[in-house]
Steps between C-alpha positions, in 0.01 A plus 500: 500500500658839384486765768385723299201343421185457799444134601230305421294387799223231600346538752286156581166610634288798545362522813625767817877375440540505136289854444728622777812390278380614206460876628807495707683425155262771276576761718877406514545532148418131392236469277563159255306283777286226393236419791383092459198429667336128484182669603252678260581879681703622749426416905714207558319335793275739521348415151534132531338495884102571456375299775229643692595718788878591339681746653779618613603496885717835497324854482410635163749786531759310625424231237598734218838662285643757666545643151108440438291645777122402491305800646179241382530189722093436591662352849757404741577198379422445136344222310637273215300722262629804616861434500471321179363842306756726746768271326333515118479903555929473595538294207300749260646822711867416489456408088635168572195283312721571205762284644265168586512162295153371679426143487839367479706259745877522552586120486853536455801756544827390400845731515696503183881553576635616223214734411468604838173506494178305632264301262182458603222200381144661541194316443161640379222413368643564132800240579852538653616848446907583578586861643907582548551759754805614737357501812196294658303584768297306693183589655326179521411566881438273810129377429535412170464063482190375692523225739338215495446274826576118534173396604426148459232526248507803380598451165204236444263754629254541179275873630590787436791575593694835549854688622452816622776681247316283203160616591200395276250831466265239386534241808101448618536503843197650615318263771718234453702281786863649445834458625784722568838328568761747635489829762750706399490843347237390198301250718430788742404724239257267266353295806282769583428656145362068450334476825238770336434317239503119559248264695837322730900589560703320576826630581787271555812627704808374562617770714357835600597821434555790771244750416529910632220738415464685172447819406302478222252781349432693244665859513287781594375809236702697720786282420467423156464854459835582677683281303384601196549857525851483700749310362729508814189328701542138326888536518468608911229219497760251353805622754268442813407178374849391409625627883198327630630175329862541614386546819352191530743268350678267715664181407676358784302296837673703731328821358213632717318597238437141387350370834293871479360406203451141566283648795318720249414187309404287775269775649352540154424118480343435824275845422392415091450083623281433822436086432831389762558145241505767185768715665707266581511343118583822353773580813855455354774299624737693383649840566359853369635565179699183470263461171296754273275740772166533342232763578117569518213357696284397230679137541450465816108606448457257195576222672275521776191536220308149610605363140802570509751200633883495603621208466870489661562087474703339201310424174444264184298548249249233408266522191373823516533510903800587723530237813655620814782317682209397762320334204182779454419551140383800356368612189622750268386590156826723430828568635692812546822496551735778670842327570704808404766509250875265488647820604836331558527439158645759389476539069290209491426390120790704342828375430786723542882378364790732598815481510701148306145338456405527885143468582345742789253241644781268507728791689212500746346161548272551793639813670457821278769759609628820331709812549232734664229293314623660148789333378698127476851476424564316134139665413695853334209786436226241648297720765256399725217679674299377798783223444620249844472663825360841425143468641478756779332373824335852608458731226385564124686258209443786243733679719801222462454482114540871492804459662588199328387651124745784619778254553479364162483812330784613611680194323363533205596824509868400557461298203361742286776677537758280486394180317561154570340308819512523837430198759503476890862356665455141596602578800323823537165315456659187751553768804158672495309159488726383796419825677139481421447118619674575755308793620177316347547234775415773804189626348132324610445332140754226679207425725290312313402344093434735287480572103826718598730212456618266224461111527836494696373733797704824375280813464557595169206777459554737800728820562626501887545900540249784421409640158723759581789323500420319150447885355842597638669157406385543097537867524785455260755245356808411691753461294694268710204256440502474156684395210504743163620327185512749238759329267 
């Protein structure tokens, strides 16, 4: 690549972390970007995740660019809709639909040597398409892959049967016997969105979430008003949210704020659930924040509705019935399912060859790791956002891709001007993951199973410090980190 000439870049995906790339490098000067999206239009998971009840679990304001206020948010805390247009309107505002290749899967990125450049295999519904660029950038994000559960049975189950980031608009669920396998973050969300509409739930847990009170309403006139005709209202709005956040984000057991919160939950239980057997199922064993907090009542509330069920035992499926471990069958004409995402795998579906033929997943095997989440050693101009370990415990993720998008921009940058490529010391990358497991190993995700860690126990999706310290840590390249190859 001539350094006189502006890379090429990919960027793989066009949800929060890829539209956050793709402006950080338009208003840098960088402007021959190619945006591939498998999805029909931009969102990322916010396109592809319809269920009923989707939303997001971080205030609207909060939840947005920093580049992009939204004086319009209808509420606190938006909804799937919402965020999905906000995101549409950044993608038409910044001029960046010009840049999208919609409907087309990276399968395959391999790095030429000699050209020094990367050759990518895209697949669309026209056939296998190949794109050579300089630089690739991935913003494929953390719930990307659905997971499916190893239920005995479940594959020979012949209703209707659904994944909450696949959802069916046309799924008939209306006074029907349905079941909802899974209470994390989307099983907490759809269960009570179903409970309206179907004659039994039946929600199966494995293990209960804490729960803490949310604030969740539509903004005032007054509001709406104020933050339409003052500017410097959202972006105030935004900083007290974002000091509210960073206030409240501790990582370690011996911090008081966890067993604080931990009371708040507890207290919050014991007032939304009065039936003594009920609150005990949906206690935790586990320690406050040692997996995903979720919020809101409405949970707690649909599953005291008298057809409504929890059921907290193992399960089979049988026919078109699931059968508890204590041998009760019941019924079900349809199954939802909201297992989450394979969040530890990291890229999953693409292949990615750097460096003398060497495969990525192979690099990894079952424990994802990279320098600050963005780059791998023998992977030269490969960039990753919302990559291993950069999911923030307390605060906002569009927050860490800013930082992250900022990161990257600044080496593309470097290579704009000078040419060549540029790729992360091995040992650069080896001391910050040995710091970071390290440091991992003291924080209250040791304390229990979560969707945190890879198959071999490490937590591979979670950053130990404060958002802050990811923001300073990307605020620009260190050169001692990196390798520049320009001949």
């Amino acid at each position: 690549m001539s350094g006189r000439r502006p890379p090429r870049v990919a960027i793989i995906g066009a949800g929060f972390g890829g539209l956050a790339a793709a402006v950080a490098l338009r208003r840098s000067g960088i402007d021959d970007i190619t945006i591939v999206e498998r999805s029909d239009g931009v969102g990322g998971t916010w396109r592809r995740n319809t269920y009923p009840g989707a939303a997001c679990d971080i205030q609207s304001h909060l939840y947005s660019f920093s580049f992009a206020p939204n004086p319009a948010w209808s509420r606190t805390y938006a909804g799937q809709p919402e965020i999905l247009a906000y995101l549409e309107w950044v993608a038409e505002d910044f001029d960046l639909l010009r840049h999208l290749m919609l409907e087309t899967r990276l399968r395959r990125a391999t790095w030429d040597e000699q050209a020094v450049q990367w050759e990518l295999e895209l697949e669309s519904a026209k056939g296998t398409v190949q794109l050579v660029v300089d630089v690739v950038v991935s913003a494929v994000g953390l719930f990307n892959e659905p997971a499916l559960p190893e239920i005995d049975g479940l594959a020979d189950y012949t209703g209707p049967l659904v994944h909450t980031s696949q959802w069916d608009a046309d799924i008939e669920l209306d006074g029907k016997k349905v079941a909802v396998i899974g209470t994390g973050a989307s099983g907490v969300q759809v269960v009570p969105e179903l409970a309206k509409l179907v004659g039994q739930l039946t929600v199966v847990q494995r293990t209960p979430p804490w729960m803490v009170p949310k604030d969740d309403r539509p903004f005032t006139d007054e509001e709406l008003k104020r933050y339409r005709d003052h500017p410097g209202a959202v972006r105030r709005e935004r900083r007290r949210l974002w000091v509210e956040q960073h206030g409240n984000t501790a990582l370690t057991m011996d911090d008081p704020r966890i067993t604080d919160r931990q009371q708040l939950a507890e207290g919050f239980l014991e007032a939304q659930v009065g039936d003594p057997g009920l609150r005990e199922a949906l206690t935790p064993d586990y320690p406050f924040r040692c997996k995903r907090v979720l919020l809101g009542s409405s949970y707690y509330e649909a599953l005291q509705r008298d057809h409504v069920e929890l059921v907290s035992e193992a399960i089979r499926i049988r026919d078109r019935s699931i059968v508890t471990a204590g041998g009760r069958v019941i019924d079900v004409d349809a199954i939802v399912l909201a297992t989450g995402f394979e969040t530890s795998r990291y890229l999953a579906g693409i292949e990615v060859v750097g460096l003398d033929g060497r495969d990525l997943h192979d690099r990894w095997g079952d424990d994802p790791s990279a320098y600050l989440g963005v780059a791998v050693s023998g992977f030269p101009n490969f960039f990753m956002l919302y990559g291993p370990n950069t999911n923030q415990g307390g605060n906002s993720i569009v927050y860490l891709l800013e930082a992250g998008a900022r990161l990257i921009v600044d080496a593309v940058q470097r290579l704009a001007r000078r040419g060549g490529h540029l790729e992360v010391r091995a040992d650069a990358e080896a001391k910050f993951n040995e710091k970071i497991s390290a440091d991992l190993e003291r924080t209250v995700w040791t304390q229990c199973s979560s969707y945190f860690r890879s198959p071999s126990g490490r937590i591979v999706t979670q950053w130990p410090y404060t958002e802050l310290d990811y923001a300073r840590a990307t605020r620009r390249l260190r050169r001692r980190d990196w390798i520049h190859r320009t001949g």
